[in-house]
N, C-alpha and C positions, 0 to 999 in steps of 0.2 A: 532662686538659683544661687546655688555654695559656689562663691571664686575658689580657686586650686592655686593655690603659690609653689613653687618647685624650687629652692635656694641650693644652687649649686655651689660646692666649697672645692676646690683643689686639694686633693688626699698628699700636701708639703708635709716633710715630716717635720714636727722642730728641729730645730737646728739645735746644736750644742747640749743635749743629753746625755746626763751621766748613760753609761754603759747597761745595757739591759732596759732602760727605761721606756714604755711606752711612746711609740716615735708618735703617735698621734693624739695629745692629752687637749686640744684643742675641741675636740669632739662634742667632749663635756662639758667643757665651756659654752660651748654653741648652743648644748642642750637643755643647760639650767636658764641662759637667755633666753629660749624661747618658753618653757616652763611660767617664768616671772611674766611672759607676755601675755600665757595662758589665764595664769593670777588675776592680769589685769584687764582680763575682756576683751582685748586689743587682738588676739588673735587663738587659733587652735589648731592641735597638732592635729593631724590629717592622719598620719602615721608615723612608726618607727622610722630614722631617718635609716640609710644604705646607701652599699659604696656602688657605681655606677662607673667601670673603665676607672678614668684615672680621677675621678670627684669621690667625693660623699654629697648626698641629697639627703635635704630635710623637706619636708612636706606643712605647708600651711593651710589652712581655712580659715 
C-alpha cells in the first residue's frame, strides 16, 4: 500500500516584483525540491502539482 502525501502551499504572490514578473516563481522552487528528493529515493511525485481555491497542491508517494 502507496502512502499519498498532499502539500498544500498558499497561492501568496511574492511580494515586491518588478512589474510584469511572474507573481508566483516560488512554484519552481517547490518543484526542483521535490525533483532532488525524487533523485534521492526519499520520495515521488504522484503527479503534476495544481492550484486548488486559494493553494497550489503537490502530490507525494
Amino acid at each position: 500500500m502507496a502512502l499519498l502525501v498532499e502539500i498544500h502551499v498558499p497561492l501568496t504572490p511574492t511580494p515586491n516584483l518588478p512589474p510584469g514578473a511572474y507573481p508566483l516563481p516560488w512554484i519552481e522552487q517547490v518543484e526542483d525540491f521535490l525533483v532532488d528528493l525524487e533523485e534521492e529515493g526519499a520520495a515521488e511525485s504522484y503527479d503534476e502539482g495544481t492550484s486548488f481555491g486559494a493553494y497550489f497542491v503537490f502530490f507525494l508517494m
